[in-house]
N, C-alpha and C positions, 0 to 999 in steps of 0.2 A: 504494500500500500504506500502512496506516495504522501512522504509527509514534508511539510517548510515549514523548519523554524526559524524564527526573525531574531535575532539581538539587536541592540545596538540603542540610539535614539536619545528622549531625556528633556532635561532642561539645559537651554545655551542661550548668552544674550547675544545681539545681534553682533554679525560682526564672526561669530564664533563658529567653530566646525564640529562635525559631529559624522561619523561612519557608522553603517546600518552592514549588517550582512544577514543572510540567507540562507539559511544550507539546507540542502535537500536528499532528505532519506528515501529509499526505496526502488529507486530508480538511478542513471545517470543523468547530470544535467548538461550533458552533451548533446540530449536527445531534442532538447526544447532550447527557443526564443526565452528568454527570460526578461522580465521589467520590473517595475516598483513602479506603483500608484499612491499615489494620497486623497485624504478625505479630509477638507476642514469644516467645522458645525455647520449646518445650512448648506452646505457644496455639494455639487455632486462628484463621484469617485473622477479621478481626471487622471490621465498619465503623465511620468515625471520621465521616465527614460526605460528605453529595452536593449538587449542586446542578443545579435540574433548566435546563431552558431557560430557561426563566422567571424564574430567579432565585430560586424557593423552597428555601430549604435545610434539612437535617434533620443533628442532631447527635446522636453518643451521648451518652449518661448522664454518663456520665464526664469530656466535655471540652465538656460546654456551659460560657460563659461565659470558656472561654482560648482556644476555638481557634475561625477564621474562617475558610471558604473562600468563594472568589470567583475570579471569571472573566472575562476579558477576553478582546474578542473581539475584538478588533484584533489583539491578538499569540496568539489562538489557543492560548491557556495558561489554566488553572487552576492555584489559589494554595491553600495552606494555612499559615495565618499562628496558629503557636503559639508563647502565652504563659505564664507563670506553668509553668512544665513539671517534672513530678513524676520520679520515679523510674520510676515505673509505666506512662511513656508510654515509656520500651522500647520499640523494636520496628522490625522493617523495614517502614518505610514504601510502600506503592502505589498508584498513580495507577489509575484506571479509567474508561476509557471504555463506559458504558451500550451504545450502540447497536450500538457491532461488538464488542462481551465482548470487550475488549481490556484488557491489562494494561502498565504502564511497569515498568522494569525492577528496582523496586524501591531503597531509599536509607536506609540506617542511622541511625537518631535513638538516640544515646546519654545520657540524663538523669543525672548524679553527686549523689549525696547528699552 
């Protein structure tokens, strides 16, 4: 059974960085596209960044240039390594894997002005 667990996340004031990772039991995560979505109160779920097998990765608008995701495939975890972090990145954080529409459990990024 495929499981994603999330760490990472927290309280940071603005300005500040914070690294999320993934890891995915059950399966390889060679086999899927992988991303991280967020949800802030009132929002609806929106995509932050994915990266497909290949390594090709696609960012929102919003967090091109602070935020980085990547993938290791040895320890079968994706990363998402945010910098320079606003107020506006709020939000509960989620892992997703493409191939089985599978969801990690979600993880609080708190930004303080």
């Amino acid at each position: 059974q495929v499981q994603l667990v999330q760490s990472g996340g927290g309280l940071v004031q603005a300005g500040g960085s914070l690294r999320l990772s993934c890891a995915l039991s059950g399966s390889a995560i060679t086999s899927s596209t992988m991303g991280w979505y967020r949800q802030a109160p009132g929002k609806q779920r929106e995509m932050v960044a994915t990266i497909t097998i290949l390594r090709t990765t696609n960012y929102a608008d919003s967090v091109k240039g602070r935020f980085t995701i990547s993938r290791d495939n040895a320890k079968n975890t994706v990363y998402l390594q945010m910098n320079s972090l606003k107020p506006e990145d709020t939000a509960v954080y989620y892992c997703y894997a493409n191939f089985w529409d599978y969801w990690g459990q979600g993880t609080q990024v708190t930004v303080s002005s």
